[in-house]
C-alpha positions as CSV (number, residue, x, y, z in Angstrom):
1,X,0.0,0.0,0.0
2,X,1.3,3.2,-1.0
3,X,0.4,6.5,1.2
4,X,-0.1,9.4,-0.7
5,X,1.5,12.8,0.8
6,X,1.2,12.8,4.4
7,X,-0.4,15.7,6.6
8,X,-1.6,16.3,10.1
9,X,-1.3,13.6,12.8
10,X,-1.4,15.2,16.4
11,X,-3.8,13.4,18.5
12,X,-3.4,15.9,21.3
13,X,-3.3,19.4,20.6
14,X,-4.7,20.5,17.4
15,X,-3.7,24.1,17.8
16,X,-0.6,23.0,16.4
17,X,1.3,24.8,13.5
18,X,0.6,22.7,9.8
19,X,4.1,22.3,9.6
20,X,4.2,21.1,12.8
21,X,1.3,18.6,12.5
22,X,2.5,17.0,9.2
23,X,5.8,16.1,10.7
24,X,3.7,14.5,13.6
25,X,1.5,12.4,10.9
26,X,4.9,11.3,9.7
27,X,5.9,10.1,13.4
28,X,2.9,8.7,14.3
29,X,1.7,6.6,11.8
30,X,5.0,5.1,11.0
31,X,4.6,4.2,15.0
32,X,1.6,2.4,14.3
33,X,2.4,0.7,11.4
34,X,5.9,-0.3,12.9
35,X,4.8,-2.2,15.4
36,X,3.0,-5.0,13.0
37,X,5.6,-7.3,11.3
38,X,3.0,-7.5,8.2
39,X,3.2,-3.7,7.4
40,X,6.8,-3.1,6.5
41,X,6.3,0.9,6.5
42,X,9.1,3.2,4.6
43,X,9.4,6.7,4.4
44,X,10.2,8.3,0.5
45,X,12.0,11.1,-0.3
46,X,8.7,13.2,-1.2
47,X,7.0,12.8,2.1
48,X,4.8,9.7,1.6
49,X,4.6,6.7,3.4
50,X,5.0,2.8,1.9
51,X,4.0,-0.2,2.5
52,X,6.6,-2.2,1.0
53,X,5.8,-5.0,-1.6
54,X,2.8,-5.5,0.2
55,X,0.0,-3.6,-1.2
56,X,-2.9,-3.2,0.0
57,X,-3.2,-7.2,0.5
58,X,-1.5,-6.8,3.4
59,X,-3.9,-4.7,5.0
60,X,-6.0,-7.6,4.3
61,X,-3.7,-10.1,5.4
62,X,-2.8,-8.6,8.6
63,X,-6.4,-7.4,9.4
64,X,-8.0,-10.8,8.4
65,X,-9.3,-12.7,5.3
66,X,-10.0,-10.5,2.5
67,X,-10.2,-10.0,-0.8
68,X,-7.1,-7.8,-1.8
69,X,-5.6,-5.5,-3.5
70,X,-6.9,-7.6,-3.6
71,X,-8.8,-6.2,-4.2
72,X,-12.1,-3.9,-3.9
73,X,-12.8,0.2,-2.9
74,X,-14.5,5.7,-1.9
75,X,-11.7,2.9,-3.5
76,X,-12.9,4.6,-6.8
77,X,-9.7,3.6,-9.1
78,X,-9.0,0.5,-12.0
79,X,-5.6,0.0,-13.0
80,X,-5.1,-2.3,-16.2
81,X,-2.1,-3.9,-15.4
82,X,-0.7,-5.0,-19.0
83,X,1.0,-8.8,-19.1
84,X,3.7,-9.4,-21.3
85,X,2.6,-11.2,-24.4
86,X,4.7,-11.9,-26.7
87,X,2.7,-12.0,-29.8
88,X,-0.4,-10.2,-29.0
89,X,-0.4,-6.8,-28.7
90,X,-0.1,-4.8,-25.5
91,X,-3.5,-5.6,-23.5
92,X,-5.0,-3.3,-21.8
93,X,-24.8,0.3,-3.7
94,X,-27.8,-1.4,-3.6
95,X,-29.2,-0.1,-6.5
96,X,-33.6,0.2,-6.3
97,X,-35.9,-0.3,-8.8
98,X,-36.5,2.9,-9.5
99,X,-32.8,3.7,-10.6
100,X,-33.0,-0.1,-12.8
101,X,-33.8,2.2,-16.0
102,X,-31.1,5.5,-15.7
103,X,-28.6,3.3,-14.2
104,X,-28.9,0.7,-17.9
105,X,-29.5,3.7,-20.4
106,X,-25.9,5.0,-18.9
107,X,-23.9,1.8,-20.5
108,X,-23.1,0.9,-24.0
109,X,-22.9,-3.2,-24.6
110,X,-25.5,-5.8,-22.9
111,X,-23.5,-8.7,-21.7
112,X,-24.5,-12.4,-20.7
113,X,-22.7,-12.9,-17.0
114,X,-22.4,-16.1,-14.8
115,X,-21.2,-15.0,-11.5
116,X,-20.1,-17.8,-9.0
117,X,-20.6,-18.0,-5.6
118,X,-22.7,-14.9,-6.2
119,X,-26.1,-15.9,-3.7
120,X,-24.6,-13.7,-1.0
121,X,-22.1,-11.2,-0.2
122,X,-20.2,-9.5,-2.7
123,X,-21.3,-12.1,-5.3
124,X,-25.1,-11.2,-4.9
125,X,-23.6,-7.4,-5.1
126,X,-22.2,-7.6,-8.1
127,X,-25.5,-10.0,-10.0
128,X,-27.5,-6.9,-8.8
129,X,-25.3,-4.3,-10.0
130,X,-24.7,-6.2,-13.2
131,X,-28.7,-6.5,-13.8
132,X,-29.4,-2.9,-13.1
133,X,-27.2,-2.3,-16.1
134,X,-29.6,-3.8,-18.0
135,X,-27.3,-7.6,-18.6
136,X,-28.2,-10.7,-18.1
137,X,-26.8,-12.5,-15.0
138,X,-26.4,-16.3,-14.1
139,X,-26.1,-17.1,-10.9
140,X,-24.8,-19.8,-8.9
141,X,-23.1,-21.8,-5.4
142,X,-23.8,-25.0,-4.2
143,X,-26.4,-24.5,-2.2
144,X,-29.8,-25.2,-4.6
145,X,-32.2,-23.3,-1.8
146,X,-30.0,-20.4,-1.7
147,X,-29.7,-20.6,-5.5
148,X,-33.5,-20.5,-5.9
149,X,-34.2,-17.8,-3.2
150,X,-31.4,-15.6,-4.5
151,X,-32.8,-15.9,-8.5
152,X,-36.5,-15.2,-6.8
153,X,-35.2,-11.9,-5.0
154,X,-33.3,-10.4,-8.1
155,X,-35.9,-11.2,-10.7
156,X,-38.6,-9.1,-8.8
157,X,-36.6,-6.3,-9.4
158,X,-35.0,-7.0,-12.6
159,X,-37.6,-9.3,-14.4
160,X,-37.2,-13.3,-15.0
161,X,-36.1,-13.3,-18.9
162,X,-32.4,-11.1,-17.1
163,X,-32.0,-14.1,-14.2
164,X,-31.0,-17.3,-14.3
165,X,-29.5,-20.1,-12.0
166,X,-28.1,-23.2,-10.8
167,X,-26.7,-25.0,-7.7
168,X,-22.7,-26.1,-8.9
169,X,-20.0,-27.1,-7.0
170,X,-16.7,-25.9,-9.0
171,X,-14.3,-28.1,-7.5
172,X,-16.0,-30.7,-9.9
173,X,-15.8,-30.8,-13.2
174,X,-18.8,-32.1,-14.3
175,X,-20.5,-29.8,-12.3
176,X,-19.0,-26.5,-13.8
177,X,-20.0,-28.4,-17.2
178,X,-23.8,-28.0,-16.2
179,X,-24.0,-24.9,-14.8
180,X,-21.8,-23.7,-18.2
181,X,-24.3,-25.5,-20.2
182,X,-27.4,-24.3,-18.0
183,X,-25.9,-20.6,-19.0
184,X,-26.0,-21.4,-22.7
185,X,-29.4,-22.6,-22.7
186,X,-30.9,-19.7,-20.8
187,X,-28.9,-16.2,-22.6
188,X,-27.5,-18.4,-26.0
189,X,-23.8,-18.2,-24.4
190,X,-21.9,-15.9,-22.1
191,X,-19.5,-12.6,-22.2
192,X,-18.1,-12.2,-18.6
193,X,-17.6,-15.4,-16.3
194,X,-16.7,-13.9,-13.0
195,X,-14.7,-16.3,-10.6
196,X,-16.1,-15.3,-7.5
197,X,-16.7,-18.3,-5.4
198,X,-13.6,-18.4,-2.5
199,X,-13.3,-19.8,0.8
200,X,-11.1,-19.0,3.8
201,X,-12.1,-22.1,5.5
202,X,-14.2,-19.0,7.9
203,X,-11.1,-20.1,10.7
204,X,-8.3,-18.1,11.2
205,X,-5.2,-20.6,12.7
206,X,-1.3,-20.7,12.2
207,X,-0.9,-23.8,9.8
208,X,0.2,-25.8,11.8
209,X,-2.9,-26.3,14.0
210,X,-5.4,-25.5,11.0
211,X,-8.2,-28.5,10.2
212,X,-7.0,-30.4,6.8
213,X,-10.7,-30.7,5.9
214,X,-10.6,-27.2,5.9
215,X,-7.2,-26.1,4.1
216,X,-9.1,-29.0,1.2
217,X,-11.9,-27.1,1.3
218,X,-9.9,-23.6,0.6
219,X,-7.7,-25.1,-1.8
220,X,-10.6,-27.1,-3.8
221,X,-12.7,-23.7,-3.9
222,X,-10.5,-21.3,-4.6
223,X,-7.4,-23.2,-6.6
224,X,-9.2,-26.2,-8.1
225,X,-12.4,-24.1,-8.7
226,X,-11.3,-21.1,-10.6
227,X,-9.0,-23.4,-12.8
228,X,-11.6,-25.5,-13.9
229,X,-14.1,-22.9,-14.3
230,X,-11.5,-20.6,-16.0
231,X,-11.1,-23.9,-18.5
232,X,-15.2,-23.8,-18.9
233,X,-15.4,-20.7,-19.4
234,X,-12.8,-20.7,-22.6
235,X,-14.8,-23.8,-23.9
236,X,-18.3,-22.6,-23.1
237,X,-16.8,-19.5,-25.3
238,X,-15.1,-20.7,-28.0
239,X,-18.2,-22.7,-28.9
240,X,-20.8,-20.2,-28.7
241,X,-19.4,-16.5,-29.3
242,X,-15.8,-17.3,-30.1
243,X,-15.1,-14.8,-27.4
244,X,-15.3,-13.3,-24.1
245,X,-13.8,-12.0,-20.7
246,X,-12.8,-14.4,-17.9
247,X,-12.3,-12.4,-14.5
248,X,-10.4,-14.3,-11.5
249,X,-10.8,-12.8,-8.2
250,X,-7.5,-11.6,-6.3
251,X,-7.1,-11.8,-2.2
252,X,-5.2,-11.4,0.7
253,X,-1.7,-13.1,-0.7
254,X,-2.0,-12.2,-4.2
255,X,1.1,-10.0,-4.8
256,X,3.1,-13.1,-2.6
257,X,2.7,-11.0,1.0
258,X,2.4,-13.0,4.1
259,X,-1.2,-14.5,4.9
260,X,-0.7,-15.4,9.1
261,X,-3.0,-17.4,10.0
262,X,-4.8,-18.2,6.7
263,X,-2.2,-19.2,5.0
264,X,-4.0,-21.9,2.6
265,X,-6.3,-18.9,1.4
266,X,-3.1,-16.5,0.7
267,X,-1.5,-19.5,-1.2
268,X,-4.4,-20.2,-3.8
269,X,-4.7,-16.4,-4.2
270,X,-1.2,-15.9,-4.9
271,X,-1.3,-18.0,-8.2
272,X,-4.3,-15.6,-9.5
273,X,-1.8,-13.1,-11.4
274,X,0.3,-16.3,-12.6
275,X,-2.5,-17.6,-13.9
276,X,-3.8,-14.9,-16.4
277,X,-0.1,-14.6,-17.9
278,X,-0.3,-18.1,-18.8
279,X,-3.6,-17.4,-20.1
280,X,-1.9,-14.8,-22.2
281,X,0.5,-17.1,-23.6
282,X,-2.5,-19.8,-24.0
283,X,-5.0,-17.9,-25.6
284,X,-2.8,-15.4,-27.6
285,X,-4.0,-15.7,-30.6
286,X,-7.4,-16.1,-29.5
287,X,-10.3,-13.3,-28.8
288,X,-11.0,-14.4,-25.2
289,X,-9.2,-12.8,-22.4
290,X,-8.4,-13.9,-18.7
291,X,-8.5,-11.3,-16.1
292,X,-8.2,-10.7,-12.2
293,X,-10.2,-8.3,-10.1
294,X,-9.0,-6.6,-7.0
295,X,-12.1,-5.2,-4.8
296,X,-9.9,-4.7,-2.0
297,X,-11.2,-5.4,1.7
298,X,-15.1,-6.1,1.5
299,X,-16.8,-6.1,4.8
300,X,-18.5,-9.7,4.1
301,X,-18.7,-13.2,7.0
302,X,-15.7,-13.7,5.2
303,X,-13.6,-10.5,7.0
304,X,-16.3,-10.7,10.2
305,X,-15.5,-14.1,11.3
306,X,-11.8,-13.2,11.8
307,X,-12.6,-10.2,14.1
308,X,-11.1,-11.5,17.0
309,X,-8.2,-13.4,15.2
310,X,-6.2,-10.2,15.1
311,X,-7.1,-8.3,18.3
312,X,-8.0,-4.1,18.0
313,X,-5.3,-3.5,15.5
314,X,-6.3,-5.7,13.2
315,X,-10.8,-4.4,14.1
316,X,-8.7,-1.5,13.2
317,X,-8.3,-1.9,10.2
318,X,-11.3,-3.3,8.9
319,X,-12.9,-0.4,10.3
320,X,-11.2,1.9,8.3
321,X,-10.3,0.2,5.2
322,X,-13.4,-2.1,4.8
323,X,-16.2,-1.0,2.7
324,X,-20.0,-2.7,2.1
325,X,-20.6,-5.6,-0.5
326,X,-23.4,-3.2,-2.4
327,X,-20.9,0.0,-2.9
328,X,-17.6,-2.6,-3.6
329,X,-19.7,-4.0,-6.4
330,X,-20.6,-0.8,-8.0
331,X,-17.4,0.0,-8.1
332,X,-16.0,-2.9,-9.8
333,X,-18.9,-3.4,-12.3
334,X,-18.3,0.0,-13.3
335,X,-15.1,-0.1,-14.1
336,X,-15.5,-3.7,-16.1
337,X,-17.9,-2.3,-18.0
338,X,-15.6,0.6,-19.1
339,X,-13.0,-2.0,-19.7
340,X,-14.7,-4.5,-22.1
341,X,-16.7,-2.4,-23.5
342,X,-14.3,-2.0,-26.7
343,X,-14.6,-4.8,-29.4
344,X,-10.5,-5.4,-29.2
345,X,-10.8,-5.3,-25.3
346,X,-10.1,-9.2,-25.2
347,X,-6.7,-8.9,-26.5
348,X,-5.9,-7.1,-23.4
349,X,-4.9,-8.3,-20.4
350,X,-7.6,-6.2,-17.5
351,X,-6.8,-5.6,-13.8
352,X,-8.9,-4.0,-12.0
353,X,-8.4,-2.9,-8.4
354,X,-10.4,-1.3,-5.9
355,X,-8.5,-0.5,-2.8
356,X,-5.3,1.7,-4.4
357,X,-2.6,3.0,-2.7
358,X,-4.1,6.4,-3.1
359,X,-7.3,5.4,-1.7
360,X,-5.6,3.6,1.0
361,X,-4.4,6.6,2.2
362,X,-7.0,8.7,2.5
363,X,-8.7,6.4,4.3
364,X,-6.2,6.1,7.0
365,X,-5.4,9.4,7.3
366,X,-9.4,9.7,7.8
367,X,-9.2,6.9,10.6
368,X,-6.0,7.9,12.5
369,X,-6.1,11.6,12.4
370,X,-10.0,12.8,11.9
371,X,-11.3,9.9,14.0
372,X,-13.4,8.6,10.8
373,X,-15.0,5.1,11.5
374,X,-13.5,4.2,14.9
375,X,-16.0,0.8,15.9
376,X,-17.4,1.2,12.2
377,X,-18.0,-2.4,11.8
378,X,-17.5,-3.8,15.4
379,X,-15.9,-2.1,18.5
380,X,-12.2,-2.1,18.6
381,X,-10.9,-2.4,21.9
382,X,-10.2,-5.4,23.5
């Protein structure tokens, strides 16, 4: 995570001189960051404060399980991080009824979009945010109830020709074969097939004393699952369209930082980047490209049930870094929509993030010296 210029940071007397206060900021925040040994903090020669390698994952990874950069957040920022490829050329809020018909007159392209793991949380989000855009959205997790209740909830707002479903489990292969197929038969094919199902296991242990049903579970969902569905998703596409946009979803982990006490969920994220380069190399001379979305730290059970993993610094955190499902999705459909809306936009490589250093920033600076969102989410102290 990268600070932009630091400013004011006495939390005693604010009568002080600005000169005075900046240098303070400086002081005191480096403090605070110094004493974690998953925020390595330095100090640049223009004033700004870094956190080494460690992007904003480490936020995430030092706060508890979430989705980087990895993420997702107002984080109001996409960066299209371009992959080397050799022969191709470079690559590039709860929303109500009401708004359904402004919000999908404001976009170019209708797109076809399975989402997995997208009944709840940021998932759900980003089907909603999707459909009030005016696409089509397939939804899906392995639960059939929840599939059934979620398709219900979204097609009273946004009619039942826009929603589809089905229950899949993507650790299997056959399974991500009939939801694929279930995807076709309702929208004729698909044009963004979102990665989102992930797992953290919802336990937060050192490795040595984690559950191995659990680090199977994490490794099956989020390693296992977006490989086979990324391998659906080119097939699915090549037979219908001939093209399309795969998006994998980034975490804590992803840029190789340290994941304490999750360590199976930082180690499936951290092959997310690695994977779209091969992709790049794979599918170069092919119209369908594999990308990786960021949306940062998203205050879902995912981040809640590690709130007492960390103690107050890591509550902290979350508190101030954190932002809603509903605005996190807005966010990031917003931006992919930007990105692939261009014809040639599948010969670039797309990453979006969320949570950028700029943003990062701002919203400690906000936390440490305005006071902004102390106990947002849950109450801090001990």
């Amino acid at each position: 995570m990268v600070w932009s210029e630091s400013q004011t940071t006495d939390f005693g007397n604010i009568e002080q001189s600005q000169h005075s206060r900046k240098r303070n900021a400086e002081k005191g925040i480096n403090q605070t960051f110094s004493n974690t040994n998953h925020y390595q903090v330095a100090q640049s020669t223009r004033a700004k404060l870094v956190f080494t390698p460690s992007t904003t994952m480490n936020a995430a990874a030092t706060v508890c399980a979430a989705a980087i950069c990895s993420p997702s957040t107002s984080p109001r920022s996409v960066h299209q991080r371009r992959c080397d490829r050799p022969v191709r050329q470079n690559r590039l809020s709860l929303l109500t009824k009401a708004s359904v018909e402004n919000t999908a007159s404001s976009v170019g392209v209708t797109q076809r979009v399975l989402i997995t793991g997208s009944t709840r949380g940021l998932g759900f989000e980003l089907a909603r945010s999707f459909l009030a855009r005016g696409d089509k959205v397939f939804v899906t997790s392995r639960d059939a109830a929840k599939v059934r209740e979620a398709v219900a909830t979204l097609r009273e707002t946004f009619g039942s020709d826009a929603v589809a479903g089905l229950e899949a489990d993507v650790s299997k292969a056959e399974s991500v074969e009939a939801m694929a197929n279930a995807c076709v038969d309702a929208f004729d094919g698909v044009d963004v097939w979102i990665n989102n199902a992930g797992s953290n296991g919802y336990q937060y242990d050192n490795l040595e004393e984690a559950d191995p049903t659990v680090l199977e579970e994490v490794v099956l969902t989020n390693s296992l699952g977006s490989l086979l569905c990324t391998r659906q998703a080119i097939k699915t596409m090549r037979k219908t369209s001939g093209r399309g946009h795969i998006f994998n979803m980034e975490g804590a982990g992803s840029d190789g930082s340290a994941t304490r006490k999750f360590a199976a969920y930082g180690h499936t994220k951290a092959g997310m980047a690695q994977l779209s380069k091969t992709m790049a190399e794979e599918l170069k001379n092919d119209p369908i490209g594999v990308h990786t979305i960021s949306p940062g730290m998203v205050f879902t059970e995912l981040i809640s049930s590690g709130r007492f993993a960390f103690g107050s610094q890591g509550r902290l955190f979350v508190n101030a870094l954190a932002e809603p499902a509903d605005s996190t999705a807005e966010l990031i459909v917003e931006k992919l929509k930007v990105a692939t809306e261009s014809p040639d936009s599948v010969n670039r490589t797309i990453a979006i993030k969320i949570l950028t250093p700029d943003v990062a920033l701002k919203k400690m600076f906000g936390r440490f010296v305005l006071g902004e969102n102390k106990d947002r989410y849950y109450p801090e102290a001990d």
